[in-house]
N, C-alpha and C positions, 0 to 999 in steps of 0.2 A: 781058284774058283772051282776046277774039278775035285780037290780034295774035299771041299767046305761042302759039294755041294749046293753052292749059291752060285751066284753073281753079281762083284762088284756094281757099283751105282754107276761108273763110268761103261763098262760091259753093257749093260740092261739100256743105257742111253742110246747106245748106237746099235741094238737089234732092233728091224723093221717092224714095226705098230707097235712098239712097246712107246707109251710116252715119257715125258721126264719126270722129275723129280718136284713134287708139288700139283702136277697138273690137277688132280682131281680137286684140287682145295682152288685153283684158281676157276675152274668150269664153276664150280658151287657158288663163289663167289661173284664171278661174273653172272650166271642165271639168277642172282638175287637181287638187282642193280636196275634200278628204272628204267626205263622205255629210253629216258632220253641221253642214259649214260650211255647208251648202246649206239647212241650216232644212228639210229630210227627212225623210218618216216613220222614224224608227229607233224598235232596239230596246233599251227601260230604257236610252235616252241613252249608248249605244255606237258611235252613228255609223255603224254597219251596214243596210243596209234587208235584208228576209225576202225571198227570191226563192225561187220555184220552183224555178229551175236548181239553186241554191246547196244546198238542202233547209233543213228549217228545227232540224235537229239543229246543222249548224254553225252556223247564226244564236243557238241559245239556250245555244253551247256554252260562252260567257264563267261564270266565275264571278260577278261581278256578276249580268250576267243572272239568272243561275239566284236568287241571295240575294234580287233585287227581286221575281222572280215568285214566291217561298215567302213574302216579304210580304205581296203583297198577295193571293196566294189563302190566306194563314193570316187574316187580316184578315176574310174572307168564311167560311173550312171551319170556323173555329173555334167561331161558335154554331151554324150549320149543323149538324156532324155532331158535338162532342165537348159544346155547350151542351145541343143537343136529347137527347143519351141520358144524359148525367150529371144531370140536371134529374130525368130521367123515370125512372131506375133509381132517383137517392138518394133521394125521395122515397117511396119504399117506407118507407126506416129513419129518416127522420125530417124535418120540413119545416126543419129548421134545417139541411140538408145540403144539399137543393136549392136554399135560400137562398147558401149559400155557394158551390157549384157555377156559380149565375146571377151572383151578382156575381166569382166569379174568372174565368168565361170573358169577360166583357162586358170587366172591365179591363184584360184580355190585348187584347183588341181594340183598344181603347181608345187601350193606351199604342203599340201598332206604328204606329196612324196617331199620336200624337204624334209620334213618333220622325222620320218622314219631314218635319215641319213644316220644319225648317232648306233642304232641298231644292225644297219648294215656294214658301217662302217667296222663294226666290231668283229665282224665275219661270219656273224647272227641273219639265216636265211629266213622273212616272217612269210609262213604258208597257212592259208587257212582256207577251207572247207566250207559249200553250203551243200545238202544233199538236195539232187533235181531228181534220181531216179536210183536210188540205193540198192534195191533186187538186180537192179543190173550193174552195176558197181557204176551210176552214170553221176558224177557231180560237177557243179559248178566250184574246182579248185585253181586258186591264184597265190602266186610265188611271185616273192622279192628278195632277192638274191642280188648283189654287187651290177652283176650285166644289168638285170633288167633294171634296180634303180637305177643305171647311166642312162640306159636308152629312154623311159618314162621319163627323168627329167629334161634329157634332151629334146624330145618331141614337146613337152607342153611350154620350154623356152621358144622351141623354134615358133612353135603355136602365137605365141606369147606374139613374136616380133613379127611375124605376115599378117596379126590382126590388127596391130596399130600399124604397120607399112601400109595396109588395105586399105584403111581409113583415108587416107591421103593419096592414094591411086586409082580407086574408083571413081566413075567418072558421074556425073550427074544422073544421068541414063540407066546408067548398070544398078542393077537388083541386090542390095546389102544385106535382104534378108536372105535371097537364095545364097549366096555366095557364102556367109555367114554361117549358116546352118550345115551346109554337106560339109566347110572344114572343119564345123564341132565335131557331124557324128564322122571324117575321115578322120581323127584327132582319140576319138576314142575307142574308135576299131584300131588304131596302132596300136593304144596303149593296151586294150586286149590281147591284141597279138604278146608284144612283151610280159604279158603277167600273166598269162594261162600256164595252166602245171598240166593239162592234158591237153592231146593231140583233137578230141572233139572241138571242145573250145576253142582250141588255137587254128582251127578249122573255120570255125562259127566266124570268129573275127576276120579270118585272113578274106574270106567272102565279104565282108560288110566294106573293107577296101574299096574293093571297084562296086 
């Protein structure tokens, strides 16, 4: 190497900041390589990341998109706002309608995170995006990842089984609509809690608890 004035390719590999052999063709290659070869935050596994610049209308403008975010915020709205008032109105006319009310909106729950099991099961994370305040990077974002489908399905079985146990423990006296309605919306401040991808939101829920 001092006669040649070179340096061997095994030399050049092991002086400090020189790199190896090929790197530049693999950088090239690698910065040419979608969003989601790169293992990148995207959005519901589109390959896209949410930028500012871009706005986040085009970011959520995929149909998929759109189908995975009506999942998983049906998943959450559903005892939320259609268990809590259907619970709390049919009970007016009779406690076997609030019964039926709690257990039709729980299994509606229920089965959408089933549905998604194939997905996660594959080791396929579905995260999707709605923007609430984008200048300030502020959105409503929900991840389903392995943990969280265990514990989402956990909670709306568990759901499942104190709302037909309840039916049968309540006593004549006791209020089927109150009792009915706080375990919706405490049913879907859990499932909040589990599917928030930011600390605000998983804030918002972990509150709606007590």
């Amino acid at each position: 190497a001092g006669n040649s004035g070179q340096l061997t390719q095994a030399q050049q590999a092991d002086l400090p900041g020189v790199p190896p052999e090929g790197y530049a063709d693999r950088v090239s290659e690698w910065t040419r390589r979608p969003a989601a070869s790169l293992h990148a935050p995207t959005i519901a596994g589109s390959g896209r990341i949410p930028s500012r610049r871009r706005g986040w209308r085009a970011a959520i403008a995929s149909p998929r998109i759109t189908c995975l975010m009506s999942v998983l915020l049906a998943v959450i709205v559903l005892p939320l706002v259609a268990g809590t008032a259907l619970t709390w109105l049919l009970s007016r006319r009779s406690r076997a309608a609030a019964v039926g009310a709690a257990l039709a909106v729980t299994l509606a729950s229920w089965g959408l995170i089933v549905v998604q099991a194939p997905d996660v099961w594959a080791g396929r994370a579905l995260v999707a995006f709605l923007p609430w305040v984008p200048d300030l990077g502020l959105n409503v974002a929900l991840r389903m990842d392995g943990l969280a489908w265990l514990f989402a399905a956990l909670i709306t079985f568990v759901g499942l089984l104190i709302v037909v146990y309840a039916a049968y423990y309540l006593g004549p006296d006791d209020p089927p609509g109150k009792f009915y309605a706080v375990l919706m919306l405490f049913m879907a401040a859990m499932l909040g809690v589990v599917l928030s991808d930011n600390l605000l939101l998983l804030a918002v829920f972990w509150e709606l608890t007590s």
